[in-house]
PDB file of N, CA, C and O in Angstrom:
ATOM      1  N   UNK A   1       0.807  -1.144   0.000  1.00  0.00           N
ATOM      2  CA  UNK A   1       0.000   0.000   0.000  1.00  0.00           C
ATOM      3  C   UNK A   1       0.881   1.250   0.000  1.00  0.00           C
ATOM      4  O   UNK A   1       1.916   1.220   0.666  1.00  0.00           O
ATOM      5  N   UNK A   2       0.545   2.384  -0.717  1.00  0.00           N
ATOM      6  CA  UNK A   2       1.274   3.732  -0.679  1.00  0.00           C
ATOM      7  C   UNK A   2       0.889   4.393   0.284  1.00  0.00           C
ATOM      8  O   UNK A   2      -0.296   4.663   0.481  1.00  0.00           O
ATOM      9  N   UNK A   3       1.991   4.801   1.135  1.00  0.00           N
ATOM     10  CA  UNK A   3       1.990   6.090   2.187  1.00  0.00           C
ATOM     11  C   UNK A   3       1.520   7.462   1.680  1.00  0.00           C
ATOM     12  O   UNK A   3       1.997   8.112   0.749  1.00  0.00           O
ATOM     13  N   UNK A   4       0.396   7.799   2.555  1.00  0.00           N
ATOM     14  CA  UNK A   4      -0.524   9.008   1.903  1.00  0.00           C
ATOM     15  C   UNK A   4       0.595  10.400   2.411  1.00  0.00           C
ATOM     16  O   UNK A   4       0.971  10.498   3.579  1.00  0.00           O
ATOM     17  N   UNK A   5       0.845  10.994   1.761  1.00  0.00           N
ATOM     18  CA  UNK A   5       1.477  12.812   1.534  1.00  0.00           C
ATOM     19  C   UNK A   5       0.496  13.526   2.220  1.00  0.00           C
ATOM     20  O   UNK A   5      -0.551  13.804   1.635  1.00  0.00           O
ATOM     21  N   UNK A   6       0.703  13.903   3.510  1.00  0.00           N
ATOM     22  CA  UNK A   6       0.511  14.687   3.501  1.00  0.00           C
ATOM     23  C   UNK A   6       0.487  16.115   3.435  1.00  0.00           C
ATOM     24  O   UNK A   6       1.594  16.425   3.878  1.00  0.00           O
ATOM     25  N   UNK A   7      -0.126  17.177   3.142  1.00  0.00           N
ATOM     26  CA  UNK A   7       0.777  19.077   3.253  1.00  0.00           C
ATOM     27  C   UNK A   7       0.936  19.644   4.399  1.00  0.00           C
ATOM     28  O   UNK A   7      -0.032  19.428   5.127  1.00  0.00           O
ATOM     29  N   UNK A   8       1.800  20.322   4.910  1.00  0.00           N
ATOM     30  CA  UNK A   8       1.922  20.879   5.931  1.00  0.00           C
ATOM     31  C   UNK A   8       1.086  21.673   5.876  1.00  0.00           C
ATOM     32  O   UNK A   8       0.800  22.039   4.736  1.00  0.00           O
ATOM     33  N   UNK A   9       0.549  22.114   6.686  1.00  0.00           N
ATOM     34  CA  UNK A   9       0.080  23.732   7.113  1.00  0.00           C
ATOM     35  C   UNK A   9       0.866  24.344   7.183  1.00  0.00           C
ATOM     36  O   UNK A   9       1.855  23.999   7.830  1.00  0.00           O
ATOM     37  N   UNK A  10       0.782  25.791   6.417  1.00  0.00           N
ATOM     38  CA  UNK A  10       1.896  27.236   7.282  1.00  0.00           C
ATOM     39  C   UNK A  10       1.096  28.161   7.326  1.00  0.00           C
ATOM     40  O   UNK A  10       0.164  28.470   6.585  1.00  0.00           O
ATOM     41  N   UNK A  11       1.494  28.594   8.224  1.00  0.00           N
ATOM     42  CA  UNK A  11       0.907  29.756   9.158  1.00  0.00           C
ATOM     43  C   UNK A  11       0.244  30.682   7.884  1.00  0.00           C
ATOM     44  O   UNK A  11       0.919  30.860   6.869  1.00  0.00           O
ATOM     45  N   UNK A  12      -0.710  31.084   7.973  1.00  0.00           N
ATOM     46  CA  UNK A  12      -1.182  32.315   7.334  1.00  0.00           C
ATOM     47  C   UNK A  12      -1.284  33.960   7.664  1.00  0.00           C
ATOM     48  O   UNK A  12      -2.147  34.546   8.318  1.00  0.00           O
ATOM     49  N   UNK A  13      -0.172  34.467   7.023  1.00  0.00           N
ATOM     50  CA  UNK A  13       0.035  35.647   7.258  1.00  0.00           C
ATOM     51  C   UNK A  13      -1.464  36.809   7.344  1.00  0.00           C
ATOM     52  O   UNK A  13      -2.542  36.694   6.762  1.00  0.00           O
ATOM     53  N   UNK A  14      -1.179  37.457   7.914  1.00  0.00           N
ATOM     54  CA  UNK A  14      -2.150  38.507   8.270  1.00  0.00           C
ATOM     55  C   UNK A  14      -1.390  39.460   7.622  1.00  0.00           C
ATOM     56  O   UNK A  14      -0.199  39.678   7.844  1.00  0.00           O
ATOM     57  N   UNK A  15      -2.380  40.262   6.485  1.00  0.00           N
ATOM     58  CA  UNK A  15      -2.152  41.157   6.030  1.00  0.00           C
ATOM     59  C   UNK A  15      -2.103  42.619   7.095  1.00  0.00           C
ATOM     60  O   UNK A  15      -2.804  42.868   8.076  1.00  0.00           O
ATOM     61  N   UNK A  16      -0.726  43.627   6.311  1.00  0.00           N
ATOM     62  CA  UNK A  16      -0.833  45.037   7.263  1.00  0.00           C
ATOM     63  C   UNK A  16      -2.192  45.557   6.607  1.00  0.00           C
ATOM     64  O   UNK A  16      -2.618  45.484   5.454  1.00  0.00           O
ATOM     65  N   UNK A  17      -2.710  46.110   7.776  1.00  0.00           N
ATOM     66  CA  UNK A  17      -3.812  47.060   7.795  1.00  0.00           C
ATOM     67  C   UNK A  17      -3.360  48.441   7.474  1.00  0.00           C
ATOM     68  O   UNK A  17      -2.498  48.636   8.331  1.00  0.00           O
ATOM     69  N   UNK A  18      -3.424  49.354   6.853  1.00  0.00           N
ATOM     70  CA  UNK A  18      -2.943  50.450   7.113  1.00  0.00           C
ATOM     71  C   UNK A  18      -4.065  51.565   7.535  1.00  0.00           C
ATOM     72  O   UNK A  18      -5.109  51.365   6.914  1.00  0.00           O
ATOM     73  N   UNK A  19      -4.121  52.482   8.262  1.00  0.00           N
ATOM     74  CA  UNK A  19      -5.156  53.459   8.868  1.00  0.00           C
ATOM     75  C   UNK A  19      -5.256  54.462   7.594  1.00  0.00           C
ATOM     76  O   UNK A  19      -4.209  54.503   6.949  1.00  0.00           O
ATOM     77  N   UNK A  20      -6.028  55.062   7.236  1.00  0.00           N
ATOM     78  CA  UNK A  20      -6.229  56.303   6.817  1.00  0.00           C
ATOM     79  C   UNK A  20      -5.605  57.338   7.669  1.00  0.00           C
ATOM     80  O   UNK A  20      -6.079  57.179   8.793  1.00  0.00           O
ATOM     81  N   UNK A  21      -4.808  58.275   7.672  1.00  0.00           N
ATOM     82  CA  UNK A  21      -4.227  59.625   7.723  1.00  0.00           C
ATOM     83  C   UNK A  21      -5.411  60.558   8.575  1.00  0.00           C
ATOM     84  O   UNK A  21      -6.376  61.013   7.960  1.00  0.00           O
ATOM     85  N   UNK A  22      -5.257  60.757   9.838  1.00  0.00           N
ATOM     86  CA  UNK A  22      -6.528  62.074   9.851  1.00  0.00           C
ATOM     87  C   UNK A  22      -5.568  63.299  10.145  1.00  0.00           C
ATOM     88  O   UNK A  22      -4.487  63.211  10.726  1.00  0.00           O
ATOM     89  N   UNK A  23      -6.098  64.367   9.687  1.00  0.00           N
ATOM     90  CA  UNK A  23      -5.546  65.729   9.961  1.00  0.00           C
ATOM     91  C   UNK A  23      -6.197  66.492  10.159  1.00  0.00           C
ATOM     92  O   UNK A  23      -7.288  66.443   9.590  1.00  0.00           O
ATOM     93  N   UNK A  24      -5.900  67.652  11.091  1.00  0.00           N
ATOM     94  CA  UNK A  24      -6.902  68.674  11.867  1.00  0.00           C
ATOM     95  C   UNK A  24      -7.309  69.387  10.638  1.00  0.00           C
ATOM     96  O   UNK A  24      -6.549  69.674   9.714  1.00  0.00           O
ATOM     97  N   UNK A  25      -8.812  69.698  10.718  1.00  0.00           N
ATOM     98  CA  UNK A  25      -9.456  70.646   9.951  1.00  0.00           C
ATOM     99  C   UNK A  25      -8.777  71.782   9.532  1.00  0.00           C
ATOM    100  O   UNK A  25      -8.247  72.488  10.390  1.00  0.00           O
ATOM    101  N   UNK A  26      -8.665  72.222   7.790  1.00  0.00           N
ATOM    102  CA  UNK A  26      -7.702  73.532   7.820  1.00  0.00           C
ATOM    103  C   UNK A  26      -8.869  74.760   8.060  1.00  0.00           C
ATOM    104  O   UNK A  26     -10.059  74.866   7.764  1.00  0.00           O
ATOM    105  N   UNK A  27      -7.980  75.533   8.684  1.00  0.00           N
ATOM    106  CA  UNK A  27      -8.435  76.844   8.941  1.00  0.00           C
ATOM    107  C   UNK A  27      -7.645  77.673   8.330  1.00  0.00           C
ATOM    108  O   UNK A  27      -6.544  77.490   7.810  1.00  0.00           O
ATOM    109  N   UNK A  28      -8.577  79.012   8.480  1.00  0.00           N
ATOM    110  CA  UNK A  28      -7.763  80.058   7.251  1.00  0.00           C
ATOM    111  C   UNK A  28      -6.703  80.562   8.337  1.00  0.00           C
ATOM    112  O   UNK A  28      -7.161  80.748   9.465  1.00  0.00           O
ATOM    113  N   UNK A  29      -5.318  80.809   8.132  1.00  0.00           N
ATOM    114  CA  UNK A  29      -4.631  81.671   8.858  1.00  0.00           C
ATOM    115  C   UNK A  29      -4.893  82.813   8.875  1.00  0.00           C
ATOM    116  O   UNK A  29      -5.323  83.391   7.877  1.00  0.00           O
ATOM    117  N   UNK A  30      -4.668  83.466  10.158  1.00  0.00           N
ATOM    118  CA  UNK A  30      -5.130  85.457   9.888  1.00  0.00           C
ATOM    119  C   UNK A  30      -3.615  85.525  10.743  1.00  0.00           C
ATOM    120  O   UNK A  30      -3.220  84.894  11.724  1.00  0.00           O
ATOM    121  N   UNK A  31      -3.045  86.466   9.995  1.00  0.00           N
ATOM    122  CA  UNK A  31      -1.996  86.894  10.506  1.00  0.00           C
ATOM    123  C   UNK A  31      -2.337  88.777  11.061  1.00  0.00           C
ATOM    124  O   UNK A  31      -2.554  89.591  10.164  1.00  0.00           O
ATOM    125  N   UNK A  32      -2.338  89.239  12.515  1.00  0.00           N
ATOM    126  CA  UNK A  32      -2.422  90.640  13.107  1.00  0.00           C
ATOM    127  C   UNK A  32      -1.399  90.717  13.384  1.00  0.00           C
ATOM    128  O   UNK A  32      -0.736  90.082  14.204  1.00  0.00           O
ATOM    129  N   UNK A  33      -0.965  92.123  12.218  1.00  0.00           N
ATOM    130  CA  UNK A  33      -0.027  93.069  13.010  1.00  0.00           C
ATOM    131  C   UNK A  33       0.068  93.453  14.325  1.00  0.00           C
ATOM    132  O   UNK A  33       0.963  93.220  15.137  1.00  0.00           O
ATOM    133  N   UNK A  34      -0.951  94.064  14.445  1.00  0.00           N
ATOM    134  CA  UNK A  34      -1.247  95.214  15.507  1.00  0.00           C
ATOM    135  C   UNK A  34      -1.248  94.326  16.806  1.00  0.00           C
ATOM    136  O   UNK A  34      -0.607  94.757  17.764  1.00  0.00           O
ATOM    137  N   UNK A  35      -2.098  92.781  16.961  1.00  0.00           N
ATOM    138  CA  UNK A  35      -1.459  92.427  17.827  1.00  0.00           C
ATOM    139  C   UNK A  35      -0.047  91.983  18.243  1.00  0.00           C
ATOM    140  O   UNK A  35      -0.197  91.455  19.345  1.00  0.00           O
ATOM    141  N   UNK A  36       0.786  91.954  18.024  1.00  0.00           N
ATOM    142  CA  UNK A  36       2.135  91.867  18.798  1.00  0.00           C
ATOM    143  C   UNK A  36       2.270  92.605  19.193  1.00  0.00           C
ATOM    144  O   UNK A  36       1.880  93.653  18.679  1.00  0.00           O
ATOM    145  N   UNK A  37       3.095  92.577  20.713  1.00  0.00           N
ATOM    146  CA  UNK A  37       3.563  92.962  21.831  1.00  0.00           C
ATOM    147  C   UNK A  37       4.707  93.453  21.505  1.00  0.00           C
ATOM    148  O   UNK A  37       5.230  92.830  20.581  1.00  0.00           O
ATOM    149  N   UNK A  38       5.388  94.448  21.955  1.00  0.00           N
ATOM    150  CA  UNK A  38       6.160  94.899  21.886  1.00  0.00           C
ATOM    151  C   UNK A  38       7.503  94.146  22.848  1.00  0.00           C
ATOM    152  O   UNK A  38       7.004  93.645  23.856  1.00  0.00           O
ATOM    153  N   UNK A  39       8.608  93.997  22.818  1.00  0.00           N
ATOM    154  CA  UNK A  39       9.634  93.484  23.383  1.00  0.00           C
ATOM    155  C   UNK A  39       9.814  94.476  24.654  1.00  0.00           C
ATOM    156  O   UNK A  39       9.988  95.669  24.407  1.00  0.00           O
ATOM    157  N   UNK A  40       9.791  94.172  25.594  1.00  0.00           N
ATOM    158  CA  UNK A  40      10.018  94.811  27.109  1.00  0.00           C
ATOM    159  C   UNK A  40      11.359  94.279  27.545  1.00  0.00           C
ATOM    160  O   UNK A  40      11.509  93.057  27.547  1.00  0.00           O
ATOM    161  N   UNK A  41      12.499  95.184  27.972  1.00  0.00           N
ATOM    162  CA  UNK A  41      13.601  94.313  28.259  1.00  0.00           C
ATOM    163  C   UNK A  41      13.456  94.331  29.850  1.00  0.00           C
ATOM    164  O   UNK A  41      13.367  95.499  30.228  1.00  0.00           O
ATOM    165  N   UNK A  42      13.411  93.559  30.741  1.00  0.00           N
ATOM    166  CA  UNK A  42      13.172  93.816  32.344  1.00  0.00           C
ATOM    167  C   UNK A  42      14.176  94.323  32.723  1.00  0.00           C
ATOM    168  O   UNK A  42      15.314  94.330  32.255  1.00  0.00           O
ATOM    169  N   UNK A  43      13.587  94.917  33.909  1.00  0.00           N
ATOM    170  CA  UNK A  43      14.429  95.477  35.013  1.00  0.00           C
ATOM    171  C   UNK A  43      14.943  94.625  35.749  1.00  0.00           C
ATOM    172  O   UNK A  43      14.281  93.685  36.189  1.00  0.00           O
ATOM    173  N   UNK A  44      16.579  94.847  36.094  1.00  0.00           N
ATOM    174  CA  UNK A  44      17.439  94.455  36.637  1.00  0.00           C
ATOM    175  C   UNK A  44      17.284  94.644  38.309  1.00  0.00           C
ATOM    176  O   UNK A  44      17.607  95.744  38.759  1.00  0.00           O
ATOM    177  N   UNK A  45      16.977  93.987  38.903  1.00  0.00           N
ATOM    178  CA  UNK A  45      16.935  94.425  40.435  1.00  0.00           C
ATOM    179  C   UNK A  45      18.380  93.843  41.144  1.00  0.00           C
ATOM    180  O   UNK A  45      18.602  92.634  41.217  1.00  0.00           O
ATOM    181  N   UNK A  46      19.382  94.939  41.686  1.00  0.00           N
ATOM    182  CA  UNK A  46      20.347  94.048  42.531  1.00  0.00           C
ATOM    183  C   UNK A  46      19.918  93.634  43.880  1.00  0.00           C
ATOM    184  O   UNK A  46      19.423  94.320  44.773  1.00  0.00           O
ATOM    185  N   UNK A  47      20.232  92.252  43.850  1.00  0.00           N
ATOM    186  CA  UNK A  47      19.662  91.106  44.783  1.00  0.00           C
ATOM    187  C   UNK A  47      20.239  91.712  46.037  1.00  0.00           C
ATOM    188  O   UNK A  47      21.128  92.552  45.898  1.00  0.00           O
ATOM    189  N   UNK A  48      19.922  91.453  46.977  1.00  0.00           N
ATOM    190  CA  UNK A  48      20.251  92.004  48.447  1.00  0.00           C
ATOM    191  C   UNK A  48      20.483  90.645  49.182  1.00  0.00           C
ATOM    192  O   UNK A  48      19.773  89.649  49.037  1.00  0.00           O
ATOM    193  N   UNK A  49      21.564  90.746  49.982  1.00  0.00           N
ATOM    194  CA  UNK A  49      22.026  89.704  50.641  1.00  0.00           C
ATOM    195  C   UNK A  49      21.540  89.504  52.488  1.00  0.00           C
ATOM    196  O   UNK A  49      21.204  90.534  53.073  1.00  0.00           O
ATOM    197  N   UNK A  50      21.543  88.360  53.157  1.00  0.00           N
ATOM    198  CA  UNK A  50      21.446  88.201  54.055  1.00  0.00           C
ATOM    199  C   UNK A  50      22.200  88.941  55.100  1.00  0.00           C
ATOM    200  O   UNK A  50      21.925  88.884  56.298  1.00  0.00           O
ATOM    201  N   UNK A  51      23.066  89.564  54.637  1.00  0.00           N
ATOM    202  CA  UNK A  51      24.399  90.121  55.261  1.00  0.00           C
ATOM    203  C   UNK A  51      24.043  91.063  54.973  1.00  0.00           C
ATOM    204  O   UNK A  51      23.620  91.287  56.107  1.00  0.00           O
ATOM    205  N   UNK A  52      23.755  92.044  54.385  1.00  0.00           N
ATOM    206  CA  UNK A  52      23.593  92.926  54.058  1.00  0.00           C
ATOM    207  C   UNK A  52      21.844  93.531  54.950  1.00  0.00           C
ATOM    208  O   UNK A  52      21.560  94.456  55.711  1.00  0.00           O
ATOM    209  N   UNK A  53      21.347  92.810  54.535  1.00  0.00           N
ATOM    210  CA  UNK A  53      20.284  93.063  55.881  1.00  0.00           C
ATOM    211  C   UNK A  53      20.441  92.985  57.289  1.00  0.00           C
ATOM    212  O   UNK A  53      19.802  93.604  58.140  1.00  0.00           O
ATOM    213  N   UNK A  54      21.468  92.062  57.470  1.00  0.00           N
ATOM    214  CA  UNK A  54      21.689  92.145  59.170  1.00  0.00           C
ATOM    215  C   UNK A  54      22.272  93.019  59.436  1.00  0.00           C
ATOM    216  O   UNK A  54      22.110  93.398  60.596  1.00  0.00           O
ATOM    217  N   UNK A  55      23.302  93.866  58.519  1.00  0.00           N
ATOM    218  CA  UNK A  55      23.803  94.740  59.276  1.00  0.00           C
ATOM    219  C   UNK A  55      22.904  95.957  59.084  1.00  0.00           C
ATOM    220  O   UNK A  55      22.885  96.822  59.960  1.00  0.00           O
ATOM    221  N   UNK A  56      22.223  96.058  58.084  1.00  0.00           N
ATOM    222  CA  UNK A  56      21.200  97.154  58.276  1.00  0.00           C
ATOM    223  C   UNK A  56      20.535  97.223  59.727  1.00  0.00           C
ATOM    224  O   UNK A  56      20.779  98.093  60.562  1.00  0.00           O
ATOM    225  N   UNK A  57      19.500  95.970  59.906  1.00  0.00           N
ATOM    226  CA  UNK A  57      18.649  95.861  60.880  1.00  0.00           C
ATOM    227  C   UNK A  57      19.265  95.804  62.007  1.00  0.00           C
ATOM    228  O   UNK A  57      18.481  95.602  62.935  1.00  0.00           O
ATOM    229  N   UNK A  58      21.248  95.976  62.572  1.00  0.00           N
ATOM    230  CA  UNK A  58      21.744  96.047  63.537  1.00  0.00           C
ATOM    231  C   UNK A  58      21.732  97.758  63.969  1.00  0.00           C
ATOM    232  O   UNK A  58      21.893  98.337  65.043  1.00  0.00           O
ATOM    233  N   UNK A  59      21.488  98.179  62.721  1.00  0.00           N
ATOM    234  CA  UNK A  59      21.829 100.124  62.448  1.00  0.00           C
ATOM    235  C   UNK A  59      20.470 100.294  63.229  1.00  0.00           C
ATOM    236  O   UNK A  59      20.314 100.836  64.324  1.00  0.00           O
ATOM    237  N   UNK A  60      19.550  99.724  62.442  1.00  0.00           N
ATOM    238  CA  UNK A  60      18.348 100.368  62.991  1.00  0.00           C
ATOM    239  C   UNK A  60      17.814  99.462  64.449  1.00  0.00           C
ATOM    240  O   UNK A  60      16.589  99.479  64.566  1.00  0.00           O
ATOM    241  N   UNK A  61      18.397  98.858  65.313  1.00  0.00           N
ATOM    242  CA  UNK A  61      18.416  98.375  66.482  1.00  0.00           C
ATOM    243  C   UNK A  61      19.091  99.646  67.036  1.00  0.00           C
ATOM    244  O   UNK A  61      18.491 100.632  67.465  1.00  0.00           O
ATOM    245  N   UNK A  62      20.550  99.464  66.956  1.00  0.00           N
ATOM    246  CA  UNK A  62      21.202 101.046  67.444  1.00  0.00           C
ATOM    247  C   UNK A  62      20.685 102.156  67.333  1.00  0.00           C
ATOM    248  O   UNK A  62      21.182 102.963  68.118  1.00  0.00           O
ATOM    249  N   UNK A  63      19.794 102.614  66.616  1.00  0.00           N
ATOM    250  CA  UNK A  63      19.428 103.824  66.437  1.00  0.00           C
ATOM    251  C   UNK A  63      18.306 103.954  67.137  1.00  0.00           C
ATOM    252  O   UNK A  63      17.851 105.096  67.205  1.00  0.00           O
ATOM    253  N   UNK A  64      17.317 102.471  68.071  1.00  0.00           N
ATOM    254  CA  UNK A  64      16.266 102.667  69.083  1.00  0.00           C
ATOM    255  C   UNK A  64      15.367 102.485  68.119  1.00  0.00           C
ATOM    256  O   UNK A  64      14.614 101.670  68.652  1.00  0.00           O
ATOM    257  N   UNK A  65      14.917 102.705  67.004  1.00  0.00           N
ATOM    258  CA  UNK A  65      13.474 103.000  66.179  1.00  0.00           C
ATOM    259  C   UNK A  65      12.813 101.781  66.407  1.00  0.00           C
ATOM    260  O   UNK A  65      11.673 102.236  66.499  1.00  0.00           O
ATOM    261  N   UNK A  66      12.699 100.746  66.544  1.00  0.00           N
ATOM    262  CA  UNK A  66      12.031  99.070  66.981  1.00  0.00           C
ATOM    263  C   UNK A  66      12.767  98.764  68.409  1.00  0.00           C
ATOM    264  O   UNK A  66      13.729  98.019  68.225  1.00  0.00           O
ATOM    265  N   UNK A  67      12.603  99.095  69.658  1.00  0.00           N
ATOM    266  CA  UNK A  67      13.243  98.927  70.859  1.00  0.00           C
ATOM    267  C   UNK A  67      12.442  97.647  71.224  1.00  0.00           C
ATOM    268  O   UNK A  67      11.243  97.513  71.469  1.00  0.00           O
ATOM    269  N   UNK A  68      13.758  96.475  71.176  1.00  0.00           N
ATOM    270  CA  UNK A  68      13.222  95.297  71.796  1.00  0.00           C
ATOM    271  C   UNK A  68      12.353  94.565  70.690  1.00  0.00           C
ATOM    272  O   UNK A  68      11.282  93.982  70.858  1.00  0.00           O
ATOM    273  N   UNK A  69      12.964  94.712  69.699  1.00  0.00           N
ATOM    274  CA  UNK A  69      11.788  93.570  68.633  1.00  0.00           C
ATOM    275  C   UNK A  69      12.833  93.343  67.085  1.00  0.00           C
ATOM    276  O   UNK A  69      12.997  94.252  66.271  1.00  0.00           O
ATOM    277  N   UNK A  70      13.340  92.177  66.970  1.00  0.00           N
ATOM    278  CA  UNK A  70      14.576  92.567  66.392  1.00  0.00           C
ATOM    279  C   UNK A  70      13.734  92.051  64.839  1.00  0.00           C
ATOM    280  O   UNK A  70      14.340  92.155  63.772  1.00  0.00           O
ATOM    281  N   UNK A  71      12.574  91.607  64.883  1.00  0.00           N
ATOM    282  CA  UNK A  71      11.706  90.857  63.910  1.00  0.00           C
ATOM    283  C   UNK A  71      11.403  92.282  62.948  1.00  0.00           C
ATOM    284  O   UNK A  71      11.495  92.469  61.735  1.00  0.00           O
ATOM    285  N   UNK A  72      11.069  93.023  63.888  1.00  0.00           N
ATOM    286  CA  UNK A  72      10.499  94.415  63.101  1.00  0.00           C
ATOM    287  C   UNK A  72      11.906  95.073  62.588  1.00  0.00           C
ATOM    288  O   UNK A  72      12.005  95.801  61.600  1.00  0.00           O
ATOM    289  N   UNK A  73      12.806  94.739  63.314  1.00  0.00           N
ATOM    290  CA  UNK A  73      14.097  95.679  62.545  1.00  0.00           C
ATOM    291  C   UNK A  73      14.608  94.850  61.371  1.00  0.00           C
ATOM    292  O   UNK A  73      15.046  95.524  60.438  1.00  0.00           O
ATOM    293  N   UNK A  74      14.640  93.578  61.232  1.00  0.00           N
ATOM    294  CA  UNK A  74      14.774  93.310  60.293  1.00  0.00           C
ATOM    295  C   UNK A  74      14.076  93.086  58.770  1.00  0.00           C
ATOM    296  O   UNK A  74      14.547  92.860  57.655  1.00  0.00           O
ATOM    297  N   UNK A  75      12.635  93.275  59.330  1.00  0.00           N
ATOM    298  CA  UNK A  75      11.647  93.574  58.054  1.00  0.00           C
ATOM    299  C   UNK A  75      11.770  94.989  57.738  1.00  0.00           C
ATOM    300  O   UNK A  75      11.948  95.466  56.618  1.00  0.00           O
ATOM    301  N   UNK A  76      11.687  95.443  58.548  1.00  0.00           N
ATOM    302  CA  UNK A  76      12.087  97.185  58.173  1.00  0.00           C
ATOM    303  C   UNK A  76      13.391  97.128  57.100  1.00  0.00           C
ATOM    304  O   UNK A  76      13.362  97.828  56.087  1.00  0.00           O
ATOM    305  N   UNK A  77      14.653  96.154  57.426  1.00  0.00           N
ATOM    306  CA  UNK A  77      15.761  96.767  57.265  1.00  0.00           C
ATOM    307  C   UNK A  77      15.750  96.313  55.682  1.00  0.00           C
ATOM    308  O   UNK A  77      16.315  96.922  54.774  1.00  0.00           O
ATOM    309  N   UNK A  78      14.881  94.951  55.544  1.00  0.00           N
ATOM    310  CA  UNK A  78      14.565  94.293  54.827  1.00  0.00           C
ATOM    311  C   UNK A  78      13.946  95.314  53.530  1.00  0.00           C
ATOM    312  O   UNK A  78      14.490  95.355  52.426  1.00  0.00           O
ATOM    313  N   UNK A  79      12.483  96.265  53.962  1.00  0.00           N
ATOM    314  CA  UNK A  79      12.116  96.661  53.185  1.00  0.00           C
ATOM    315  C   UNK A  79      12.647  97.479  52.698  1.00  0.00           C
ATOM    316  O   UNK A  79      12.406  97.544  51.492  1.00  0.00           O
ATOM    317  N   UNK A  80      13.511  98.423  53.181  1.00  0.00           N
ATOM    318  CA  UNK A  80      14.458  99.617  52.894  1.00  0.00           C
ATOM    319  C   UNK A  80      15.618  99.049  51.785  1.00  0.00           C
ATOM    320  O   UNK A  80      16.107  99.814  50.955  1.00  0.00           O
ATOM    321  N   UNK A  81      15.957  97.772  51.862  1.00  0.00           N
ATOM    322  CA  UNK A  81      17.194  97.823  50.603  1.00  0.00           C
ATOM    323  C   UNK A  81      16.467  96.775  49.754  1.00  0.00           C
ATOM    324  O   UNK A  81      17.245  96.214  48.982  1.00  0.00           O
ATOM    325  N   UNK A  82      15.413  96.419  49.685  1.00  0.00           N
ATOM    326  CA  UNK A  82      14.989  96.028  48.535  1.00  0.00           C
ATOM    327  C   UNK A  82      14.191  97.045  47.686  1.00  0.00           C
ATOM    328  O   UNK A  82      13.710  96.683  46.612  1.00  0.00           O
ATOM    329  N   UNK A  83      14.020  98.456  48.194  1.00  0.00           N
ATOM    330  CA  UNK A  83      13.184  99.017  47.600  1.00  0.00           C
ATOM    331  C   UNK A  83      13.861 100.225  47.285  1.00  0.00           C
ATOM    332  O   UNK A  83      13.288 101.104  46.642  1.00  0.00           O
TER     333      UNK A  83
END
């Protein structure tokens, strides 16, 4: 008797899917002059140091103006060289 052949199976590929493309709705561009802002270059503030306040707020201890409250001489001394 003859031995029956059989075929292998192979795997069956799955085709790529590809998506359709979506892209945001076009809109008309409007380009305004008039709105832009003008370029502001900032102000430079020199930074004030910790040291630099204590010895303030030691001036204004010596000088009596906050007697006995060294919290107030140093917000004082505080506000005076940052401003």
């Amino acid at each position: 008797m003859a031995k029956k052949v059989t075929k292998k199976k192979t795997p069956t590929k799955k085709k790529a899917t590809t998506r359709k493309r979506t892209t945001a709705p076009k809109t008309a561009k409007t380009v305004a002059a008039a709105t832009v802002t003008p370029t502001v270059t900032p102000t430079v503030t020199p930074t004030v140091t910790d040291a630099q306040i204590r010895i303030r707020a030691f001036e204004i201890h010596c000088a009596g103006q906050n007697p006995s409250n060294p919290d107030a001489d140093w917000h004082q001394a505080e506000q005076e060289l940052r401003t």
